[in-house]
N, C-alpha and C positions, 0 to 999 in steps of 0.2 A: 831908374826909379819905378818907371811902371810895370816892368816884368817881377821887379822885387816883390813889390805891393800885392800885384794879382799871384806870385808865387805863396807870399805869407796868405791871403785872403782864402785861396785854396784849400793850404794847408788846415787852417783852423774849421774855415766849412765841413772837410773830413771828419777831425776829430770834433765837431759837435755833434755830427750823425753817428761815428762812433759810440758817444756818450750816450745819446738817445736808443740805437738800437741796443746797448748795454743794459739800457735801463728797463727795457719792455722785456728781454728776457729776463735782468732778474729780477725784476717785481715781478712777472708775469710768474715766471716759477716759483715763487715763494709765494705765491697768491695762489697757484696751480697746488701745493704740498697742504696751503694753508685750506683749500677746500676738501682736499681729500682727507685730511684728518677731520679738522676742528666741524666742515660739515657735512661728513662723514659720504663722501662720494667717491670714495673706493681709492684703490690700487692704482687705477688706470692715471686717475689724475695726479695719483702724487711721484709717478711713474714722470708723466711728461713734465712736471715741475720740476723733478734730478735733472731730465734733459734741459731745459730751460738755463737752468742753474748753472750746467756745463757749459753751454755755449756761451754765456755769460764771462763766463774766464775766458771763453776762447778769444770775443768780440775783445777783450780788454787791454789783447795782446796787440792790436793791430794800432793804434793809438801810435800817430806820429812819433811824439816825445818815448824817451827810450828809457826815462825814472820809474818806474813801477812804484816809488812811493806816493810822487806828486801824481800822476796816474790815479792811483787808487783815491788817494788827497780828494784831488777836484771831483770824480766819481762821486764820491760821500756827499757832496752839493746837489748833485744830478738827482741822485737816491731819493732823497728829501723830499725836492719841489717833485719828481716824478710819483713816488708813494703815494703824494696827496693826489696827484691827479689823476690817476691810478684809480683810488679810494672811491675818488669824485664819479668815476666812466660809469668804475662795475658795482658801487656797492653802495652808491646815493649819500656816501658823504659828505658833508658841506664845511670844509675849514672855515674858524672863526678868522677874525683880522689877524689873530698872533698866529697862529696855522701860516698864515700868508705871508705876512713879517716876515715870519724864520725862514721861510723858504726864499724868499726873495734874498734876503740875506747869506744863506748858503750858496744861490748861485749867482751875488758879486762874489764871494770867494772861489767859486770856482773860476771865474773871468781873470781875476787876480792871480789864482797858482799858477794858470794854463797858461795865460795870452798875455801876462806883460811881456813888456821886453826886456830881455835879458842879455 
């Protein structure tokens, strides 16, 4: 039982780092696209935002589970609460309580797609 348990515990550690580095590149690159356009800081940065964007697929690939639907699924949670905090770092955002709610609520759904047992 205990090699089981630190096997499972492993495994999901991964894929939570997974989801997090997922999520800085693609908020990051859509945040990278969203300055070079909408506040007009050029090429250069909507340039490393495609990049960003790419690696974001790539990181997505690496994810233990082998569904690319439920993958993507639980991602959409990560998305969420990460966007806002995201918002929060670079751009002085402050989520109201339902800002928080939701997110909080997106990611028990992601705990749920990912890590029940099955």
């Amino acid at each position: 039982m205990g090699h089981e348990f630190r096997s499972r515990t492993m495994t999901v550690a991964r894929s939570i780092a997974l989801f997090l580095v997922a999520a800085v590149f693609e908020i990051g690159g859509a945040w990278l696209v969203w300055q070079g356009v909408r506040e007009h800081k050029g090429w250069l940065w909507i340039g490393l935002g495609i990049i960003a964007l790419g690696a974001y697929g790539f990181v997505a690939t690496l994810q233990p589970d082998a569904n690319f639907g439920r993958i993507l699924a639980a991602y959409g949670g990560v998305f969420v609460a990460g966007s806002l905090l995201w918002a929060m770092a670079l751009d002085g955002f402050r989520p109201d309580r339902y800002d928080t709610a939701g997110a909080l609520i997106c990611l028990v759904g992601v705990g749920v797609i990912m890590y029940a047992p099955r």
